[in-house]
N, C-alpha and C positions, 0 to 999 in steps of 0.2 A: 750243200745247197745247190739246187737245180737252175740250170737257167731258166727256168719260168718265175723259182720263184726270186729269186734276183731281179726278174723283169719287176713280180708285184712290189717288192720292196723298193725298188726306185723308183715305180709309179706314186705308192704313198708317203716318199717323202719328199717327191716331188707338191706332190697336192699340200702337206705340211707346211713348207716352205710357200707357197701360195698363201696358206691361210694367215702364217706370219705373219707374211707383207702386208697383206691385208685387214689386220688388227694392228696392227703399226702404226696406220694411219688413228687410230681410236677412236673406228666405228661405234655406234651403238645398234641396240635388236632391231631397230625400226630399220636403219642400214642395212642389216644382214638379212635380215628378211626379201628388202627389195633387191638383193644382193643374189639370194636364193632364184628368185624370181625372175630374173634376168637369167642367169646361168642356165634354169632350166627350160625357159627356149629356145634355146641352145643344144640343148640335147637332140640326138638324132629318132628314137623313140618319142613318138606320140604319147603313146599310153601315159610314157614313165613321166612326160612335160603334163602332163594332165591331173598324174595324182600326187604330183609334190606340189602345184597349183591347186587345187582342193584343196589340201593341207594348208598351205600355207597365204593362203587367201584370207580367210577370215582373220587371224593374227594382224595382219598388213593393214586390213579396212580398221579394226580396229584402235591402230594406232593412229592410224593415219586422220580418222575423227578426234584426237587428242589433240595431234597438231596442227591441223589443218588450218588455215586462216581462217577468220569469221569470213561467214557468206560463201565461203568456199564448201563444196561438198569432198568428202573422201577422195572419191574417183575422179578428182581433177574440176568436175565442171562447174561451174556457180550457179547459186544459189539466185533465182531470178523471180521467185514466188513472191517478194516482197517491193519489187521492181514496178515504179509508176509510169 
């Protein structure tokens, strides 16, 4: 085995062990998702924060209308259309 690929091999069980930890706690998809999303603002690429965001955007609003409180909208703001 090559030291490059030794590097990749402790690089993904590094990530592994991350995601362990991180199911440990007994996230659910709605969690990983915003989990996803978080992460990849983080990323040093643009492009690559843009089309895992695409991706995973609509999934996110999705749920996020399931649980969202009443009068709450998805994206956080409330619902003021019914407001006197």
């Amino acid at each position: 085995m090559s030291m490059n690929d030794a590097r990749w091999v402790n690089q993904i069980m590094i990530c592994r062990e991350i995601n362990s930890k991180i199911n440990d706690f007994g996230i659910n998809d709605y969690q990983r998702l915003k989990l996803i999303e978080f992460l990849s603002l983080e990323l040093e690429s643009r492009e690559t924060m843009i089309s895992l965001l695409e991706v995973i955007k609509p999934s996110i609003i999705s749920k996020e209308e399931l649980i969202a409180p009443k009068g709450e909208k998805a994206s956080g703001e409330f619902d003021t259309s019914n407001v006197v």
